[in-house]
mmCIF file as Biopython writes it, N, C-alpha, C and O atoms, coordinates in Angstrom:
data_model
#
loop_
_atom_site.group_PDB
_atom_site.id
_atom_site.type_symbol
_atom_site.label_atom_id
_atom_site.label_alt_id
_atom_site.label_comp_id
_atom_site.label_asym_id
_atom_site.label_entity_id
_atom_site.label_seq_id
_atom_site.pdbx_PDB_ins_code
_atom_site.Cartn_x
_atom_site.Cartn_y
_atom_site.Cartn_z
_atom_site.occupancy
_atom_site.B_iso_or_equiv
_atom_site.auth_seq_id
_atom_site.auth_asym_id
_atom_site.pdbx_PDB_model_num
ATOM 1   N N  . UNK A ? 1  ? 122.852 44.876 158.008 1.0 0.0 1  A 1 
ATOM 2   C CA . UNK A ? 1  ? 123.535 44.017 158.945 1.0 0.0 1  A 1 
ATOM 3   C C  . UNK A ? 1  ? 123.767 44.739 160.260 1.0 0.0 1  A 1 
ATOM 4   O O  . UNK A ? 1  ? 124.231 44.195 161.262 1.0 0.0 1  A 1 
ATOM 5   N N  . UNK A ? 2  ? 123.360 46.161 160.157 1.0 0.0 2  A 1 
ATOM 6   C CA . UNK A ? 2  ? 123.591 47.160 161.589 1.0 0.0 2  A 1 
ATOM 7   C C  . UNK A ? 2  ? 125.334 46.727 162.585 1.0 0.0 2  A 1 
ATOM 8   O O  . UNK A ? 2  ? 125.722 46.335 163.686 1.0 0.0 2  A 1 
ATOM 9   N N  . UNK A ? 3  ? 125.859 47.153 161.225 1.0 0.0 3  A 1 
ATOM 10  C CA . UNK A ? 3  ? 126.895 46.611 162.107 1.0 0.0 3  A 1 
ATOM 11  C C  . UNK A ? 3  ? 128.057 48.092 162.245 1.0 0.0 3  A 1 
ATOM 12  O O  . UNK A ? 3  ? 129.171 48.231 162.750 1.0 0.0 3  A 1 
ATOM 13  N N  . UNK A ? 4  ? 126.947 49.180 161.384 1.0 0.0 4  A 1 
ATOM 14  C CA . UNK A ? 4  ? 127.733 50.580 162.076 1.0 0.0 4  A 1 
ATOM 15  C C  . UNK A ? 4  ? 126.625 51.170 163.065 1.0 0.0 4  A 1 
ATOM 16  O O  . UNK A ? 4  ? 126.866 52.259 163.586 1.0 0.0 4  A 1 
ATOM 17  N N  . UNK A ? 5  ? 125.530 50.572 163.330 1.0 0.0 5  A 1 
ATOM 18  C CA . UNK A ? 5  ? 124.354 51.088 163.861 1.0 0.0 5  A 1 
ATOM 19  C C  . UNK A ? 5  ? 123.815 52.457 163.336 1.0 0.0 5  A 1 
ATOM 20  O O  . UNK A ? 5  ? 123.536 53.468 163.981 1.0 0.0 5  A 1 
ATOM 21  N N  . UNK A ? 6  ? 123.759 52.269 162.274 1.0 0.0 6  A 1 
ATOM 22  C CA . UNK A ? 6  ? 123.124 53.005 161.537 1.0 0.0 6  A 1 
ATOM 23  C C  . UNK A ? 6  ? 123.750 54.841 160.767 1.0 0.0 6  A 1 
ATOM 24  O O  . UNK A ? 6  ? 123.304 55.697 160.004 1.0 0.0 6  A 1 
ATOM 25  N N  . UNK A ? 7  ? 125.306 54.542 161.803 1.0 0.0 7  A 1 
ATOM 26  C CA . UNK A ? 7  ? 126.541 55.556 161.552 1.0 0.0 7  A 1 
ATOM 27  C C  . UNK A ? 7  ? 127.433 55.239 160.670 1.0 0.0 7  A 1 
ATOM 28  O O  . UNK A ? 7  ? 127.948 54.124 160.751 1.0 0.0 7  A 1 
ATOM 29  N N  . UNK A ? 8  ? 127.802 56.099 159.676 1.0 0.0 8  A 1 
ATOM 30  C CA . UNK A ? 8  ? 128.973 55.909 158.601 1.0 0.0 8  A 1 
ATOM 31  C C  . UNK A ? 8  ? 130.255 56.850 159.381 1.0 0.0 8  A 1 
ATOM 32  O O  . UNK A ? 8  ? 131.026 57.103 158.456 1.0 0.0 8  A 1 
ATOM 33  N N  . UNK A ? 9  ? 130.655 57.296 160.300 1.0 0.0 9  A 1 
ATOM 34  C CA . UNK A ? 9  ? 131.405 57.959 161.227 1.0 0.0 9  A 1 
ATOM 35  C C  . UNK A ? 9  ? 132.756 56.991 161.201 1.0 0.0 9  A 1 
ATOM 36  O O  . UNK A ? 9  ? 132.782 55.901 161.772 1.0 0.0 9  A 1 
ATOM 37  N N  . UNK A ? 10 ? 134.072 57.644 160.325 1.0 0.0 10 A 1 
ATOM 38  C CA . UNK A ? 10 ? 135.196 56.568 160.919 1.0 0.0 10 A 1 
ATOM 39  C C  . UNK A ? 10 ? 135.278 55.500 159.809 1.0 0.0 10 A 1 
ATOM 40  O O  . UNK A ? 10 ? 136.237 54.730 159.773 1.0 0.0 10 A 1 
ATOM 41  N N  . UNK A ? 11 ? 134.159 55.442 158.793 1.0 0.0 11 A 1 
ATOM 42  C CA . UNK A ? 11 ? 134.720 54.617 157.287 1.0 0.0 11 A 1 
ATOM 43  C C  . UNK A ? 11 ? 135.845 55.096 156.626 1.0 0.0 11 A 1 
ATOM 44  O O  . UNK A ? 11 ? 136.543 56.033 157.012 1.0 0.0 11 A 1 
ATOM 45  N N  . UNK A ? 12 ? 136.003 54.443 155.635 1.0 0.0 12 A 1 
ATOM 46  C CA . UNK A ? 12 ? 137.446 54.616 154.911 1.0 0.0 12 A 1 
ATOM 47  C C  . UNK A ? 12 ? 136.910 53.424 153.858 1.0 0.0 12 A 1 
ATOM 48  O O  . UNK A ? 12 ? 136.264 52.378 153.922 1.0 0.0 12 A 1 
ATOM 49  N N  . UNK A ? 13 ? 137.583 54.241 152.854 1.0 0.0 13 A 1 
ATOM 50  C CA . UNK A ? 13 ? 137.444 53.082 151.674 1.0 0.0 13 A 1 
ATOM 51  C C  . UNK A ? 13 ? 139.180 52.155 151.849 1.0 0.0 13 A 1 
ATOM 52  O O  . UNK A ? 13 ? 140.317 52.627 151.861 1.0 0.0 13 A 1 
ATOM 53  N N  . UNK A ? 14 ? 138.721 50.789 151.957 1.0 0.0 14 A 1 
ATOM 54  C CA . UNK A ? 14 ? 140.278 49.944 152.149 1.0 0.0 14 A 1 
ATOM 55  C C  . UNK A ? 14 ? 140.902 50.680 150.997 1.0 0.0 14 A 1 
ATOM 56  O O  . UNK A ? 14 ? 140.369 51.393 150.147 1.0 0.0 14 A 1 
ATOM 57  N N  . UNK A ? 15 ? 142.468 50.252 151.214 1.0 0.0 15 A 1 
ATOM 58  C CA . UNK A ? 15 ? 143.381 51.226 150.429 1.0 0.0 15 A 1 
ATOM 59  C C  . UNK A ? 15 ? 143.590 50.288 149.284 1.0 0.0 15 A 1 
ATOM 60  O O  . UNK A ? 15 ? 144.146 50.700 148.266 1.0 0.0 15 A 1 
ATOM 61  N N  . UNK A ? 16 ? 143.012 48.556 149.431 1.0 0.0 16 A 1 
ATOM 62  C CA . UNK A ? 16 ? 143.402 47.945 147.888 1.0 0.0 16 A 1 
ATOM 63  C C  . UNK A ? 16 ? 142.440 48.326 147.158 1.0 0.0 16 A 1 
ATOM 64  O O  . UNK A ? 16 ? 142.600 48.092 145.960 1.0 0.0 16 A 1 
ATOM 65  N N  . UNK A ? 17 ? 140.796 49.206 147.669 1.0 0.0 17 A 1 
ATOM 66  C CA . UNK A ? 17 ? 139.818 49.042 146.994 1.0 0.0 17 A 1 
ATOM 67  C C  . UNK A ? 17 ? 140.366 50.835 146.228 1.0 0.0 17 A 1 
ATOM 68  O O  . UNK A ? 17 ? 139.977 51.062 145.082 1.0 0.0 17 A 1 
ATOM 69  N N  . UNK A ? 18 ? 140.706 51.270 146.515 1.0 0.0 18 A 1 
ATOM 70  C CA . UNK A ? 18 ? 140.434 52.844 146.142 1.0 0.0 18 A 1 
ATOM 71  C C  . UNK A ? 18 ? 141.073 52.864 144.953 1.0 0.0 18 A 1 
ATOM 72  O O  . UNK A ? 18 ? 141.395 54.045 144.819 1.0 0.0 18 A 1 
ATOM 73  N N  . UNK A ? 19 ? 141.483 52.207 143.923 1.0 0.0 19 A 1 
ATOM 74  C CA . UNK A ? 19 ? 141.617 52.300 142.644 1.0 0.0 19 A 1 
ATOM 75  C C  . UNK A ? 19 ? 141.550 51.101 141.857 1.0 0.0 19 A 1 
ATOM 76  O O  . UNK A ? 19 ? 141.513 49.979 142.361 1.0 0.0 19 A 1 
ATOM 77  N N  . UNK A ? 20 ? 141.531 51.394 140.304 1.0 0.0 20 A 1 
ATOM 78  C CA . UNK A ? 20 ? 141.780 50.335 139.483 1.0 0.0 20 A 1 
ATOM 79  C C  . UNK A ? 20 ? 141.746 50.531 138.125 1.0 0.0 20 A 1 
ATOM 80  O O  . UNK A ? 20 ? 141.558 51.650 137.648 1.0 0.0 20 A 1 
ATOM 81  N N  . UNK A ? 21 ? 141.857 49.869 137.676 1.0 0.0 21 A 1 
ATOM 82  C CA . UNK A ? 21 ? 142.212 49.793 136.046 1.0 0.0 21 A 1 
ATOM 83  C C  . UNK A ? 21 ? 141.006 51.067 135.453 1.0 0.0 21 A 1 
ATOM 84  O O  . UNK A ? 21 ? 141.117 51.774 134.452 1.0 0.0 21 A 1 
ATOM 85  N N  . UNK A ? 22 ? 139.933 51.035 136.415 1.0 0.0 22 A 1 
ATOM 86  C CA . UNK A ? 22 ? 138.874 51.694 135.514 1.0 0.0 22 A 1 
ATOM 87  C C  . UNK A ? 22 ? 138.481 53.208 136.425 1.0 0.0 22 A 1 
ATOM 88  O O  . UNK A ? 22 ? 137.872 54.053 135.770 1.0 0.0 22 A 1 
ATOM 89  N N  . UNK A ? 23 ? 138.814 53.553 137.892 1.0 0.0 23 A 1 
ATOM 90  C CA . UNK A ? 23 ? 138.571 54.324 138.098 1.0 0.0 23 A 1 
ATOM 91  C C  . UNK A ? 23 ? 139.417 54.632 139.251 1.0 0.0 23 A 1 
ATOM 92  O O  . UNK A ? 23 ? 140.399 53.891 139.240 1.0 0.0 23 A 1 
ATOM 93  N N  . UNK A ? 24 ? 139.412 55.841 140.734 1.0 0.0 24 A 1 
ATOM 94  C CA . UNK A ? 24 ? 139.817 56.167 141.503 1.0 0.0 24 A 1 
ATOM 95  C C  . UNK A ? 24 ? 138.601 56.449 142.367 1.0 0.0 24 A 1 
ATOM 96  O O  . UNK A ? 24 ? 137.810 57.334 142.040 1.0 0.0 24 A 1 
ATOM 97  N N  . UNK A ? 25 ? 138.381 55.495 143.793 1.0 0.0 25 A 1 
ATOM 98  C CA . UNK A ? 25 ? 137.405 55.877 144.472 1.0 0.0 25 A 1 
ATOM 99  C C  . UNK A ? 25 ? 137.251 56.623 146.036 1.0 0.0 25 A 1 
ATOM 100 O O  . UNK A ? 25 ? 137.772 56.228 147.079 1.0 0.0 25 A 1 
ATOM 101 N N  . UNK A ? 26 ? 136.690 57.384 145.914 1.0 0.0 26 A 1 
ATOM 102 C CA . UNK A ? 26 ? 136.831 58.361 147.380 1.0 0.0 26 A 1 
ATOM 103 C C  . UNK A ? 26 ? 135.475 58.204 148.056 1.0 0.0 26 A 1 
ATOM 104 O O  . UNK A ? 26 ? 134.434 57.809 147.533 1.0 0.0 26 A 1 
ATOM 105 N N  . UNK A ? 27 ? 135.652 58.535 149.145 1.0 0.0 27 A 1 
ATOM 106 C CA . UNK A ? 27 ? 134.037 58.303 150.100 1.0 0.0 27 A 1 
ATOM 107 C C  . UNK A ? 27 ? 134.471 59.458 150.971 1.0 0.0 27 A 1 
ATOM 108 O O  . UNK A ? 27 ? 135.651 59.581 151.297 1.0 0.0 27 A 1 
ATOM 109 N N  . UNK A ? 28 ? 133.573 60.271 151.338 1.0 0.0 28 A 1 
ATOM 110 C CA . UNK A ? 28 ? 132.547 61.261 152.506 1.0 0.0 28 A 1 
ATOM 111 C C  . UNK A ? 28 ? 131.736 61.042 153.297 1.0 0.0 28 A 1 
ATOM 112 O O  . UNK A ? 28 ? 130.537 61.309 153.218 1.0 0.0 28 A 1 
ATOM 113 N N  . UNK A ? 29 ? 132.534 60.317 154.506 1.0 0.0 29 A 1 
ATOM 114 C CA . UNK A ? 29 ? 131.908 59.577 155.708 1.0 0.0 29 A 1 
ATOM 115 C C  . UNK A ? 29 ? 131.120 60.316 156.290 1.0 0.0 29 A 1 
ATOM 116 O O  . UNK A ? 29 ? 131.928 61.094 156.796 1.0 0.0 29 A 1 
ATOM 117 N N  . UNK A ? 30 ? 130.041 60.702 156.637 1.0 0.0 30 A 1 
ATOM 118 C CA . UNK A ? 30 ? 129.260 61.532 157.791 1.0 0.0 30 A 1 
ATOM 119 C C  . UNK A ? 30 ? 128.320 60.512 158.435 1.0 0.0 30 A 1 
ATOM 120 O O  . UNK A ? 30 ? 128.151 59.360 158.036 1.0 0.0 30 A 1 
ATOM 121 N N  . UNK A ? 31 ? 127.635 61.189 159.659 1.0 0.0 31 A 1 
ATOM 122 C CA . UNK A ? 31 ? 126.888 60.152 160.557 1.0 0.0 31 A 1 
ATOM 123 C C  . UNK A ? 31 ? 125.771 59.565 159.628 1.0 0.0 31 A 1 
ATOM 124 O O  . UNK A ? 31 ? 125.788 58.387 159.273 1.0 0.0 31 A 1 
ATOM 125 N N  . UNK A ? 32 ? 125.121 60.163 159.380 1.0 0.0 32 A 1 
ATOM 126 C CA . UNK A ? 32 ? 124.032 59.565 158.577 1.0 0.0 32 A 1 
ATOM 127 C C  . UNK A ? 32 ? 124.153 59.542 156.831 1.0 0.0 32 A 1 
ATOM 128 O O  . UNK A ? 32 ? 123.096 58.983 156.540 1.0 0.0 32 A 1 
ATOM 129 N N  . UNK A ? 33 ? 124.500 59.689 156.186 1.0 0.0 33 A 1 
ATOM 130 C CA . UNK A ? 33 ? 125.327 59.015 155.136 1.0 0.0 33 A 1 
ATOM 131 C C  . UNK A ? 33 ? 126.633 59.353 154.498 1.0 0.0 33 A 1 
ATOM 132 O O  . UNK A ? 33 ? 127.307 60.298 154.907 1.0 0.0 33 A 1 
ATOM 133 N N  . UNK A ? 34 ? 127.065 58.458 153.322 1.0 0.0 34 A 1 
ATOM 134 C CA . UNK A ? 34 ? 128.517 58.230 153.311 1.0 0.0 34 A 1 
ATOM 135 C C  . UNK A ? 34 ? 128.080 58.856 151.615 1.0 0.0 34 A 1 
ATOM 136 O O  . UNK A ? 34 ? 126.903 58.882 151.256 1.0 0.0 34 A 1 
ATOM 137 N N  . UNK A ? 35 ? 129.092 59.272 150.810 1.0 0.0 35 A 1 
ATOM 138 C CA . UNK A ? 35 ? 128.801 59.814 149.227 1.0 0.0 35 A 1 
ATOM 139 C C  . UNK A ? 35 ? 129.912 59.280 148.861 1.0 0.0 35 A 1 
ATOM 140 O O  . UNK A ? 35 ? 130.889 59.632 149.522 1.0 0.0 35 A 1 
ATOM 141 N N  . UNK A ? 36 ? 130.110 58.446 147.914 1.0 0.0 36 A 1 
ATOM 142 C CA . UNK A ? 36 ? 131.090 57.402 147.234 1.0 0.0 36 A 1 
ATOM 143 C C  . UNK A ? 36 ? 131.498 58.719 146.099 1.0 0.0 36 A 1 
ATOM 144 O O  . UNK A ? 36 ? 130.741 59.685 146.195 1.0 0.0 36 A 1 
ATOM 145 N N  . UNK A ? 37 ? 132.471 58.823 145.181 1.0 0.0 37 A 1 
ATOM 146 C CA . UNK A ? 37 ? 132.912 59.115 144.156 1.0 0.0 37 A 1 
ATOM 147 C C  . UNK A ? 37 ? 133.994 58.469 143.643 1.0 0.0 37 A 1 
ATOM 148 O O  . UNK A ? 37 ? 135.116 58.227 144.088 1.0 0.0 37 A 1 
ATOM 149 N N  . UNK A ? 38 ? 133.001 58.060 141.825 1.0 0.0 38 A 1 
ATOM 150 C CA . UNK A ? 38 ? 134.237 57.015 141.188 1.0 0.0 38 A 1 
ATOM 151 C C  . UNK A ? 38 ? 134.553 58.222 139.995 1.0 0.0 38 A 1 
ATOM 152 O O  . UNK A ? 38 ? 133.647 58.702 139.314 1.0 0.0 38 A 1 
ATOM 153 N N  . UNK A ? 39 ? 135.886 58.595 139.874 1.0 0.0 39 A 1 
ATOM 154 C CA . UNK A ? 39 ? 136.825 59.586 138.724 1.0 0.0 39 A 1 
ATOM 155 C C  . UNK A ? 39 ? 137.344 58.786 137.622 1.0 0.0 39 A 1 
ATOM 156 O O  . UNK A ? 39 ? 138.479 58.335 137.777 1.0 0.0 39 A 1 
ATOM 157 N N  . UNK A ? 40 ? 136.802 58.556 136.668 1.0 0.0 40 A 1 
ATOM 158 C CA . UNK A ? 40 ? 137.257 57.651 135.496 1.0 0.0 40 A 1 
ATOM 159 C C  . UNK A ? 40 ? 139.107 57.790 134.843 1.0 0.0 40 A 1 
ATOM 160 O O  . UNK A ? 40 ? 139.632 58.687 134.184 1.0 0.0 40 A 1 
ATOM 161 N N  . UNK A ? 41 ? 139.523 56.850 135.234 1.0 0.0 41 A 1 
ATOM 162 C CA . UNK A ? 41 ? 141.074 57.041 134.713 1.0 0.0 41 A 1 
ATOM 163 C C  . UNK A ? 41 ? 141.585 57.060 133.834 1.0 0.0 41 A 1 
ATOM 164 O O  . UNK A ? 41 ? 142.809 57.161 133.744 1.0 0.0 41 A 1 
ATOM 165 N N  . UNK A ? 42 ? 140.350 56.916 132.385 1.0 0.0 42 A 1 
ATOM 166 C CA . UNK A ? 42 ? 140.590 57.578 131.144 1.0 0.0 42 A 1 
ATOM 167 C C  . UNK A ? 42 ? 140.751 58.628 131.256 1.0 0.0 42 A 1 
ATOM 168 O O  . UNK A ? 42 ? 141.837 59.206 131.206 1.0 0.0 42 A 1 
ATOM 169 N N  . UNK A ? 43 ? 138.845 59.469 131.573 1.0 0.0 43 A 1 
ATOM 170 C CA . UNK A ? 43 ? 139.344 60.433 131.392 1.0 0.0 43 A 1 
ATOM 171 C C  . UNK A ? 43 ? 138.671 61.220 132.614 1.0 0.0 43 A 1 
ATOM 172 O O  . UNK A ? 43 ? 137.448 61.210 132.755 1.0 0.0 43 A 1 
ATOM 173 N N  . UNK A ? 44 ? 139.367 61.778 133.328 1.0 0.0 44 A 1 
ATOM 174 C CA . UNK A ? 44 ? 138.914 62.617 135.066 1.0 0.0 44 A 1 
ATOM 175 C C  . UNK A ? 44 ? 138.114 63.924 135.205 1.0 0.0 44 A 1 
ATOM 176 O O  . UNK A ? 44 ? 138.061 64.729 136.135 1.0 0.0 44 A 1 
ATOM 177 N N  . UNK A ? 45 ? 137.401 63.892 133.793 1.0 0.0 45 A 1 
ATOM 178 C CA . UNK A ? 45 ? 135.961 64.490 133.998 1.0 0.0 45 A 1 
ATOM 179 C C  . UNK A ? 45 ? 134.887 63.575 134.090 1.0 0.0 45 A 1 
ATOM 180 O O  . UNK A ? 45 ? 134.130 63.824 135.028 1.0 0.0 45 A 1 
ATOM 181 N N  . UNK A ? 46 ? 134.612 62.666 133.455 1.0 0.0 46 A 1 
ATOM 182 C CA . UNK A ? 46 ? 133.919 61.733 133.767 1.0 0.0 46 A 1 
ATOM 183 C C  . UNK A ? 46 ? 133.780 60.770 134.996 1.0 0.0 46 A 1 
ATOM 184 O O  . UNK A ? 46 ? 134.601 59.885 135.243 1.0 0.0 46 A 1 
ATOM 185 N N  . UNK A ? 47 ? 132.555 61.053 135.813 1.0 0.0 47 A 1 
ATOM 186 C CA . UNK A ? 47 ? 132.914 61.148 137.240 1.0 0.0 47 A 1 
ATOM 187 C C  . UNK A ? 47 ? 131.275 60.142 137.674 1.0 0.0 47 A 1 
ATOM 188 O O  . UNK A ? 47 ? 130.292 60.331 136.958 1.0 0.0 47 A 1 
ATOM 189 N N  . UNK A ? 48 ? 131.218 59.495 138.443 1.0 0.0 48 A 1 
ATOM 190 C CA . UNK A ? 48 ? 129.745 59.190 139.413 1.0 0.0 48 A 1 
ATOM 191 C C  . UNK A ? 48 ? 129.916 59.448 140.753 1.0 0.0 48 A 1 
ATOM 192 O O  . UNK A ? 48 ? 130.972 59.082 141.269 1.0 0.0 48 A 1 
ATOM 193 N N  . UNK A ? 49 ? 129.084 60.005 141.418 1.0 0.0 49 A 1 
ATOM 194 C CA . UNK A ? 49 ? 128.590 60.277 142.971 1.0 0.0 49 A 1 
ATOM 195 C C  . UNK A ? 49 ? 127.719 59.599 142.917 1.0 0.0 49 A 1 
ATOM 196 O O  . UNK A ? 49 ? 127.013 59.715 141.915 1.0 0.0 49 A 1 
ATOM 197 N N  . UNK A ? 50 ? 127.417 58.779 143.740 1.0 0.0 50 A 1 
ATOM 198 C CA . UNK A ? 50 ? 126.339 58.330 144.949 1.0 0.0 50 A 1 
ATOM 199 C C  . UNK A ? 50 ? 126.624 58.547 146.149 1.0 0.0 50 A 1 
ATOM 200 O O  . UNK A ? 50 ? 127.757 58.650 146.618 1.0 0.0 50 A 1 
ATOM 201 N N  . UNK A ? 51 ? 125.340 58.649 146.857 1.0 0.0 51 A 1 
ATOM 202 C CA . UNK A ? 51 ? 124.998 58.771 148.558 1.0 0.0 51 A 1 
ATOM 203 C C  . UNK A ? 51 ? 124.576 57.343 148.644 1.0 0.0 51 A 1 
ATOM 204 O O  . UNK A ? 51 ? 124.142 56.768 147.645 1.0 0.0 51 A 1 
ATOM 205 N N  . UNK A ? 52 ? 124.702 56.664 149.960 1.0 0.0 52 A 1 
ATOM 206 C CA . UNK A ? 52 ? 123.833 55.669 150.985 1.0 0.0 52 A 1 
ATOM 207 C C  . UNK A ? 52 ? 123.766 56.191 152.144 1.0 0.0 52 A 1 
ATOM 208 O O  . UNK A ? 52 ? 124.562 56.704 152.931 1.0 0.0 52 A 1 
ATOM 209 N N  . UNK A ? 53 ? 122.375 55.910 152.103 1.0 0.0 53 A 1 
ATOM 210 C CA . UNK A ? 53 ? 121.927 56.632 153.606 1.0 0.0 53 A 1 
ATOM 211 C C  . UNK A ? 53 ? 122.128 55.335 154.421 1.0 0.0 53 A 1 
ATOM 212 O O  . UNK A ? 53 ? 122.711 54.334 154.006 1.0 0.0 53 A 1 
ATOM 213 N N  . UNK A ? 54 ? 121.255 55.579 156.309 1.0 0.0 54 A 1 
ATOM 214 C CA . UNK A ? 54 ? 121.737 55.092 157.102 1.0 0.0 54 A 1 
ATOM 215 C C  . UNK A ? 54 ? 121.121 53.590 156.910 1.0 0.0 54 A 1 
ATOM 216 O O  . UNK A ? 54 ? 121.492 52.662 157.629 1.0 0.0 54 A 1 
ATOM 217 N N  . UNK A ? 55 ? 120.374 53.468 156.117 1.0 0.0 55 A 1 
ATOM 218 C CA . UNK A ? 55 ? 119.562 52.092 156.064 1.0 0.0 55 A 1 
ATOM 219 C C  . UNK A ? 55 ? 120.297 51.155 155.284 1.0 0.0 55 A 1 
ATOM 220 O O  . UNK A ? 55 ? 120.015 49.964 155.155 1.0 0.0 55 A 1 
ATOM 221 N N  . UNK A ? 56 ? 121.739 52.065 154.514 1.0 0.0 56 A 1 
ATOM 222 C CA . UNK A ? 56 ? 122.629 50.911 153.782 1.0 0.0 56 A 1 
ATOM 223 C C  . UNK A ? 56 ? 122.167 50.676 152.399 1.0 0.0 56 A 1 
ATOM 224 O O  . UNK A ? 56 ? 122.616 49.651 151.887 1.0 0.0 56 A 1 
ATOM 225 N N  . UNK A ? 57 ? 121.145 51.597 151.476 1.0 0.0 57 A 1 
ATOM 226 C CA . UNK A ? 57 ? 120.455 51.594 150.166 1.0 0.0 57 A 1 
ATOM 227 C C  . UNK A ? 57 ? 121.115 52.843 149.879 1.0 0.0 57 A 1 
ATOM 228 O O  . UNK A ? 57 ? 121.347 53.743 150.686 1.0 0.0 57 A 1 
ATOM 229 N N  . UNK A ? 58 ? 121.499 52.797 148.199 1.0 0.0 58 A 1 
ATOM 230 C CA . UNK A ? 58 ? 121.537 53.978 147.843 1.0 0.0 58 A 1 
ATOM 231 C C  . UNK A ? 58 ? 120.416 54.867 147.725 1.0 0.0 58 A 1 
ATOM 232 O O  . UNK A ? 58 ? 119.280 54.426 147.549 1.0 0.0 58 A 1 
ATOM 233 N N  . UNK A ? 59 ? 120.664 56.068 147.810 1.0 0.0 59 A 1 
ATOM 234 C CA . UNK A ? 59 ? 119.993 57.241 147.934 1.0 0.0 59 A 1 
ATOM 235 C C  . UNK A ? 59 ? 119.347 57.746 146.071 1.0 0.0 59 A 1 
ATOM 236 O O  . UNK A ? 59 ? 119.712 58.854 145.679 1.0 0.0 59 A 1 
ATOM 237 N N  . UNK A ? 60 ? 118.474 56.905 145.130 1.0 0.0 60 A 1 
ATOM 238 C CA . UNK A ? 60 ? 118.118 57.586 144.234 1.0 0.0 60 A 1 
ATOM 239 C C  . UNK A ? 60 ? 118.399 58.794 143.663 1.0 0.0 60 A 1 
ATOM 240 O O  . UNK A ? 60 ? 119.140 59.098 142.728 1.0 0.0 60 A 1 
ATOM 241 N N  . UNK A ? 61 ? 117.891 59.250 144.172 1.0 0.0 61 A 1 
ATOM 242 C CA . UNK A ? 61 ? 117.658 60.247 143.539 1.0 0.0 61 A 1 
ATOM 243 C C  . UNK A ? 61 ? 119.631 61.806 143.806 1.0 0.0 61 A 1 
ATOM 244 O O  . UNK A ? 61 ? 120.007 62.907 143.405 1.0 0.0 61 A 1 
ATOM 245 N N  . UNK A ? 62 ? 120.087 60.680 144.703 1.0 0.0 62 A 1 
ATOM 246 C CA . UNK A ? 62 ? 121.609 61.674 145.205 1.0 0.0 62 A 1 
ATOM 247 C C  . UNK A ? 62 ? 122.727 60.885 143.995 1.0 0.0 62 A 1 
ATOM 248 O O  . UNK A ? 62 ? 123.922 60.661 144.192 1.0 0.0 62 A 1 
ATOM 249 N N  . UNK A ? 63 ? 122.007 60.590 142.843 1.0 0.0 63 A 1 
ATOM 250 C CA . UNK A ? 63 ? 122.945 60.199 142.243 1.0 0.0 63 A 1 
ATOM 251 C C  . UNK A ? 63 ? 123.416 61.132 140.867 1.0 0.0 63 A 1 
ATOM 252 O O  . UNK A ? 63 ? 122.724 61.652 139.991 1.0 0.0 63 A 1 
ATOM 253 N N  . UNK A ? 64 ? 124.775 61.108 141.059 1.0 0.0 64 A 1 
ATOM 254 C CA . UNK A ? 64 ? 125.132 62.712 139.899 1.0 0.0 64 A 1 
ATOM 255 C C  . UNK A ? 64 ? 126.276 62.155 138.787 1.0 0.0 64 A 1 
ATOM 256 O O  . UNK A ? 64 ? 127.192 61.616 139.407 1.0 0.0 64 A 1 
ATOM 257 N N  . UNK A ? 65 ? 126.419 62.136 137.823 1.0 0.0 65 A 1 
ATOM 258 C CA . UNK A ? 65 ? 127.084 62.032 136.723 1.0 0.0 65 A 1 
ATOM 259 C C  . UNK A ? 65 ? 127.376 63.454 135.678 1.0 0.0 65 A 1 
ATOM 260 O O  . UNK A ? 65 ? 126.660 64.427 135.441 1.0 0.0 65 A 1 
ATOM 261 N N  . UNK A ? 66 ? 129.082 62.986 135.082 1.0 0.0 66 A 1 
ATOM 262 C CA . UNK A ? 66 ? 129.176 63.895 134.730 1.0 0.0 66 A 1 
ATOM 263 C C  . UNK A ? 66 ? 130.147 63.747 133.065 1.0 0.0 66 A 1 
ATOM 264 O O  . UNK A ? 66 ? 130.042 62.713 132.405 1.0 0.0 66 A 1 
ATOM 265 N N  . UNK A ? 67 ? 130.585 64.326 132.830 1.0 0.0 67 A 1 
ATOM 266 C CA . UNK A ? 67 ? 131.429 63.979 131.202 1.0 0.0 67 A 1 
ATOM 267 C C  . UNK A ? 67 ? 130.879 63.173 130.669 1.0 0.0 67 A 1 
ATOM 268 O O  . UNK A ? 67 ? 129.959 62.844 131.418 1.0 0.0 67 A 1 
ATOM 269 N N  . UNK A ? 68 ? 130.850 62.584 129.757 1.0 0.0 68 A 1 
ATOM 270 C CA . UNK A ? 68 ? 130.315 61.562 129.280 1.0 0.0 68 A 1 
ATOM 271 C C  . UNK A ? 68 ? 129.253 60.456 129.568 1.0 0.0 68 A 1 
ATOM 272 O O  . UNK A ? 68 ? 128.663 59.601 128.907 1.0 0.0 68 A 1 
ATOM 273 N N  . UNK A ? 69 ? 129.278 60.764 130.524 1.0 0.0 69 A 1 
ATOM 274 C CA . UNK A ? 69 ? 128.683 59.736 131.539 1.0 0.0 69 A 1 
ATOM 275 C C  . UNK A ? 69 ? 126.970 60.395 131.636 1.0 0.0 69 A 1 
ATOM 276 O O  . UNK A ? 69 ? 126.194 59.689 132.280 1.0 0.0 69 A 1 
ATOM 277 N N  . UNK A ? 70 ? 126.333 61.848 130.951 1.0 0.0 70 A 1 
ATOM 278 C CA . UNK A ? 70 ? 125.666 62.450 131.297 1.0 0.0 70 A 1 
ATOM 279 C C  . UNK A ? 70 ? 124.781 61.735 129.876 1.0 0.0 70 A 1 
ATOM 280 O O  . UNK A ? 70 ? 123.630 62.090 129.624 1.0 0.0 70 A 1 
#
């Protein structure tokens, strides 16, 4: 939708979205992509990272899992 022009600079995850029943979510804004992390609120080793780059698709292969989740 180019509606950061192609910059993740200055995101923020909204503050109703950054938790919930099932996890806690953080983002790592940089110019050319942003890296999401969801921390499972069972249990807070069990974790997912993704990247989206500037085209707004996740990044394959930048995707990392961990506890259980592996």
């Amino acid at each position: 939708m180019d509606g950061g022009e192609g910059s993740y600079d200055g995101f923020s995850i909204p503050e109703k979205l950054r938790s919930n029943e099932n996890a806690t979510y953080t983002c790592d804004a940089r110019t050319n992509e942003v890296t999401f992390t969801a921390i499972s609120t069972q249990d807070p080793a069990n974790t997912v990272i993704a990247e989206i780059g500037t085209d707004g698709k996740f990044i394959q292969s930048q995707w990392t899992y961990t506890g259980e989740f592996l």
